[in-house]
Kinemage of the C-alpha trace (Angstrom):
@kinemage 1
@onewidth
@group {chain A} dominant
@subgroup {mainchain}
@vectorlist {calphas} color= white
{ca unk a 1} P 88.015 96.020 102.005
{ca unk a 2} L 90.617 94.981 99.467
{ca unk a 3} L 89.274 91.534 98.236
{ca unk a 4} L 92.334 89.092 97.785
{ca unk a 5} L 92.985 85.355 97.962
{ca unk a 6} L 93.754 84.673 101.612
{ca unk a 7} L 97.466 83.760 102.123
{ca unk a 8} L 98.714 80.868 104.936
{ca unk a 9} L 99.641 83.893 106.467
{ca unk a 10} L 96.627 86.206 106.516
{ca unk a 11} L 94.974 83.063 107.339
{ca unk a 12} L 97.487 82.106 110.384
{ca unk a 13} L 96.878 85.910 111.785
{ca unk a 14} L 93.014 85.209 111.648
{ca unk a 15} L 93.431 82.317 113.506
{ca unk a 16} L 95.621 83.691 115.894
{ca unk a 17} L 93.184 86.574 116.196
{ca unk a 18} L 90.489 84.648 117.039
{ca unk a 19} L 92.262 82.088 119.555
{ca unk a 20} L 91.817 83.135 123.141
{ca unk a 21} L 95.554 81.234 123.508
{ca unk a 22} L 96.799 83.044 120.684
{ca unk a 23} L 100.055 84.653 122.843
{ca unk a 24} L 101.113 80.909 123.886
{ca unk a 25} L 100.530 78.869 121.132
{ca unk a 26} L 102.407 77.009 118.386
{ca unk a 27} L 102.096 77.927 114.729
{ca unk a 28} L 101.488 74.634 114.415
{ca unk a 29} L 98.129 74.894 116.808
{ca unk a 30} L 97.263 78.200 115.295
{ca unk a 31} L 96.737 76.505 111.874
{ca unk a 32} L 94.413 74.278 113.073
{ca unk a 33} L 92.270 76.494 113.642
{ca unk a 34} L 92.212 77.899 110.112
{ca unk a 35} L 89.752 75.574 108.689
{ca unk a 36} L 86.504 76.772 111.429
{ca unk a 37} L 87.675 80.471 110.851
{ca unk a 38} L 87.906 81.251 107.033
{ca unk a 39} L 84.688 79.023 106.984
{ca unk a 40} L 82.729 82.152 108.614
{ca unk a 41} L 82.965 84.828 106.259
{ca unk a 42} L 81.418 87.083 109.242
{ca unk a 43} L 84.173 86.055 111.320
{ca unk a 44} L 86.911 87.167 108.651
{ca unk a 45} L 85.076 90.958 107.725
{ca unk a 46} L 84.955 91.220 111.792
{ca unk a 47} L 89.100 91.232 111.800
{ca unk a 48} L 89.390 93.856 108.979
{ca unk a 49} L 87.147 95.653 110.759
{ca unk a 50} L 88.638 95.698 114.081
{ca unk a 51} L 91.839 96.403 112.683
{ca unk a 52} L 90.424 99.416 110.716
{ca unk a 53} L 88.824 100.719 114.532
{ca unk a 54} L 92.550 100.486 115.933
{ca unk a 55} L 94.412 102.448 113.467
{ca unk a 56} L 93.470 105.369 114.310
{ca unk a 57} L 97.161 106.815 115.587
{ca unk a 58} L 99.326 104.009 112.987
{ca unk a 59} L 97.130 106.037 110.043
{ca unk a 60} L 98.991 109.022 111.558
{ca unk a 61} L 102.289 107.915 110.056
{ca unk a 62} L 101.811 104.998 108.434
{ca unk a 63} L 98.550 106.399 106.218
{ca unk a 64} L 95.328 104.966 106.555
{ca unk a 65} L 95.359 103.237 103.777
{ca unk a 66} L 99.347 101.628 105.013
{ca unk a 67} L 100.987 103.788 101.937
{ca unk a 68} L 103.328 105.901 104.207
{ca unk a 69} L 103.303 109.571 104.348
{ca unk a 70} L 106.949 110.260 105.273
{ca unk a 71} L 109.752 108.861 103.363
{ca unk a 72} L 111.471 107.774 106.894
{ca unk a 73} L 108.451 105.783 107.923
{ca unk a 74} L 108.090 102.162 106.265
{ca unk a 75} L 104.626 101.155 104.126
{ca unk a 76} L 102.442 98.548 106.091
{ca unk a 77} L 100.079 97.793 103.001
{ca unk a 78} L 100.272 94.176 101.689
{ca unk a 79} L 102.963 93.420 104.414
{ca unk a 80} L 102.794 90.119 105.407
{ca unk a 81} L 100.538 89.631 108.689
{ca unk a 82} L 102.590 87.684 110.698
{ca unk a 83} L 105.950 90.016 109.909
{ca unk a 84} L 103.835 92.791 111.177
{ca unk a 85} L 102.567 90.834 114.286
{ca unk a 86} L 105.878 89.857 115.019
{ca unk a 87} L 107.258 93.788 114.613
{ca unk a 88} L 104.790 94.511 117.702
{ca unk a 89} L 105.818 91.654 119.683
{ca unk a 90} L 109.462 93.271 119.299
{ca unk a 91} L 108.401 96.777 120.325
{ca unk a 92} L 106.565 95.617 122.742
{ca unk a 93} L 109.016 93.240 124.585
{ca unk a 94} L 112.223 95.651 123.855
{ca unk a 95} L 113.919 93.969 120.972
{ca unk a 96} L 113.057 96.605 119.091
{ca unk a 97} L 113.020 100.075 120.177
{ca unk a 98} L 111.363 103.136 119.308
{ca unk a 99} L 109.753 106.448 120.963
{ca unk a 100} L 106.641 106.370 119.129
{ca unk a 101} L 105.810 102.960 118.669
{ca unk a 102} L 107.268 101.092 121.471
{ca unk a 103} L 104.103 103.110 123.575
{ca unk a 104} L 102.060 102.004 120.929
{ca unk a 105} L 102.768 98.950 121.140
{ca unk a 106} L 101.930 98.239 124.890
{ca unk a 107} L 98.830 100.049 124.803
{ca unk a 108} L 97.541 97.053 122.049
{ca unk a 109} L 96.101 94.068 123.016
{ca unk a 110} L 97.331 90.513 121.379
{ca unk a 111} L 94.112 90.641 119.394
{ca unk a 112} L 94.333 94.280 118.585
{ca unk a 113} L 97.836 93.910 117.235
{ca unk a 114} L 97.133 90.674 115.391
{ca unk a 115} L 93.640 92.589 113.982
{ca unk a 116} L 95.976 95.746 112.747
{ca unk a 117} L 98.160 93.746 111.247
{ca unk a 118} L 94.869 91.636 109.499
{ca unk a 119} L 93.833 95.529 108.187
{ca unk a 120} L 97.057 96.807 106.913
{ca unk a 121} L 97.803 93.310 105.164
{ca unk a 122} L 94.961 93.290 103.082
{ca unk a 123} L 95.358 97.171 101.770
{ca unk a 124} L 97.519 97.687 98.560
{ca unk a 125} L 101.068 99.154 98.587
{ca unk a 126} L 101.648 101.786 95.598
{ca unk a 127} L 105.449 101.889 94.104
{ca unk a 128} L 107.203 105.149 94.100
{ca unk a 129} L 108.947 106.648 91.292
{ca unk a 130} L 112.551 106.557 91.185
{ca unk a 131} L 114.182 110.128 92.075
{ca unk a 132} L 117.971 108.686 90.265
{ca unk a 133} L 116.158 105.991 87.843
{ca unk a 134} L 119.995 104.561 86.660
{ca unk a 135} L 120.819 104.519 90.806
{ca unk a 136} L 117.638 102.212 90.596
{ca unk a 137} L 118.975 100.319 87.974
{ca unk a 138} L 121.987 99.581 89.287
{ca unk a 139} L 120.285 98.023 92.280
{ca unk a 140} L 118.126 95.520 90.562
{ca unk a 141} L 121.488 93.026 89.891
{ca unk a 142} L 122.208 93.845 93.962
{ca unk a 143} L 118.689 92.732 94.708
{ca unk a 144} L 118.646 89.825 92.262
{ca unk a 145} L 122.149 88.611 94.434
{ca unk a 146} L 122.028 89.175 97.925
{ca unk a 147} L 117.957 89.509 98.693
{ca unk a 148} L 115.720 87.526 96.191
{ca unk a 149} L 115.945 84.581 97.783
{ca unk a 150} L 114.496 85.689 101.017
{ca unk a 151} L 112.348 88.659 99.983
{ca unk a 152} L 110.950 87.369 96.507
{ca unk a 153} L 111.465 87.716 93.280
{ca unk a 154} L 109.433 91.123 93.173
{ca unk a 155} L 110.626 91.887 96.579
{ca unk a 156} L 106.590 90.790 98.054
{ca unk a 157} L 108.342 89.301 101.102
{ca unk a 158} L 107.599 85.815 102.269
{ca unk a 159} L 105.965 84.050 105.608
{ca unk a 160} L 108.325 86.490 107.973
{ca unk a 161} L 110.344 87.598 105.805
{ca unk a 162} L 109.345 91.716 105.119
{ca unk a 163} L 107.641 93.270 101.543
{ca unk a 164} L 110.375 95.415 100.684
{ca unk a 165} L 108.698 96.430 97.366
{ca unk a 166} L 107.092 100.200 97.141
{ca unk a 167} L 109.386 100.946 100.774
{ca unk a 168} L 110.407 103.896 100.642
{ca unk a 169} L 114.022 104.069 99.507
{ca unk a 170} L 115.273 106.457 102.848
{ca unk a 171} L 113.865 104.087 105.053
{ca unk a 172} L 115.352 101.387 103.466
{ca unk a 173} L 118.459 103.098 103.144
{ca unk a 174} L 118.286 103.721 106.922
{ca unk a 175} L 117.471 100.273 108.215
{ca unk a 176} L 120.452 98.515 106.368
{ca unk a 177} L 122.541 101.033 107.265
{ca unk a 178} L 121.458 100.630 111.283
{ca unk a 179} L 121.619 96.673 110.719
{ca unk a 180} L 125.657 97.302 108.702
{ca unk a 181} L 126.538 99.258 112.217
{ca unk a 182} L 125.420 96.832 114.840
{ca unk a 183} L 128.276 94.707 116.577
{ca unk a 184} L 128.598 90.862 116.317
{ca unk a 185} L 126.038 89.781 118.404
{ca unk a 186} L 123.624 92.547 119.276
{ca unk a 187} L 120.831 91.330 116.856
{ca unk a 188} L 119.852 87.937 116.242
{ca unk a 189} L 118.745 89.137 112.509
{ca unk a 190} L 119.719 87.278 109.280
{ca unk a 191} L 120.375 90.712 107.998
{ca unk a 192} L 123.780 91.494 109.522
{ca unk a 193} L 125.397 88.695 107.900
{ca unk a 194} L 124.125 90.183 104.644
{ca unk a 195} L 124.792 93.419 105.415
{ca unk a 196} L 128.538 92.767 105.695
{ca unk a 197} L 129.022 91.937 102.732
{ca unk a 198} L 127.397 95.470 100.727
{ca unk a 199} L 129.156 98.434 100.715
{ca unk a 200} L 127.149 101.534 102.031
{ca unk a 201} L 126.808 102.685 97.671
{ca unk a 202} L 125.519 99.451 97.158
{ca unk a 203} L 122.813 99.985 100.150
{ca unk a 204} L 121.748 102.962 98.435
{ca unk a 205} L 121.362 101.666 95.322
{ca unk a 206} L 119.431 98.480 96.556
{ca unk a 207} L 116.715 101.498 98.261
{ca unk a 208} L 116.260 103.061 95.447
{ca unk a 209} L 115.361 99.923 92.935
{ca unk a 210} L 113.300 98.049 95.546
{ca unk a 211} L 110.793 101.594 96.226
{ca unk a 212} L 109.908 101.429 92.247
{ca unk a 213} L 108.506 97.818 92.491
């Protein structure tokens, strides 16, 4: 197990992982029950655990370790829990769709998905090397614009807001590309406003920096 400070949000998964009321509860609630949980260490290993026990078919794709083996399929290490939470709750409820893990999705539990999301959280996320390093370059001054405020200053991602650092730059490219075709209206996401305003050259240059952080 990767041995890091617990973050507000590793800690808020915990709590929601341990909270029989987890599916209806406020954030607010769920942190009050942070205190009694990170005070049992026992009770902290036993998420990481039981995340590691449900991966089995996420490793698959996703890698065991969360460092993606395809470049179309995104990196869960050091993702922020509750981002990755949420991403079930979407797949599971039809906001977001896929073949693979829309299935996968339903089969989970609340405290199976919340205890996945625990395990890939705490693994580390490895950068990739840039294939076009001055295409990479040229994205850094696109990042430092139109995503650092959101995603962090080394792209780590914030509360829900997603690591993008170490993603791999096609599915990257791919995801702002879905979220520039949308219509007015069929996503709720932040991301279409911000979309609008890149061209589809500057989406692939902002895929290629963020994958070498």
């Amino acid at each position: 197990m990767r041995r890091t400070f617990w973050t507000k949000n590793l800690i808020l998964a915990v709590a929601l992982a341990i909270s029989p009321a987890a599916f209806g509860q406020s954030v607010y609630n769920a942190i009050q029950q942070v205190e009694a949980i990170m005070a049992d260490e026992e009770l902290r290993e036993d998420a990481y655990e039981a995340g590691h026990d449900r991966i089995r078919f996420c490793a698959y794709c996703h890698g065991e370790d969360g460092n993606s083996v395809r470049e179309y399929i995104p990196n869960l290490a050091e993702q922020n829990p509750m981002y990755l939470f949420n991403q079930f709750e979407k797949f599971g409820d039809g906001r977001r769709e896929h073949y693979v893990m829309t299935k996968l999705a339903k089969t989970l539990t609340l405290q199976e998905r919340i205890n996945v999301a625990v395990y890939y959280s705490q693994q580390e996320a490895d950068s990739r090397e840039a294939e076009n390093p001055a295409l990479a370059k040229a994205g850094e001054q696109i990042f430092k614009r139109r995503c650092m405020a959101c995603h962090g200053e080394n792209a780590e991602g914030f509360q829900n807001m997603p690591r993008l650092a170490g993603q791999p730059a096609t599915y990257v490219q791919d995801r702002l590309n879905r979220f520039k075709d949308m219509e007015p209206g069929q996503d709720d996401s932040p991301m279409l406003g911000i979309v609008e305003a890149l061209s589809r050259d500057d989406i692939k240059k902002l895929a290629a920096y963020v994958q070498t952080l």
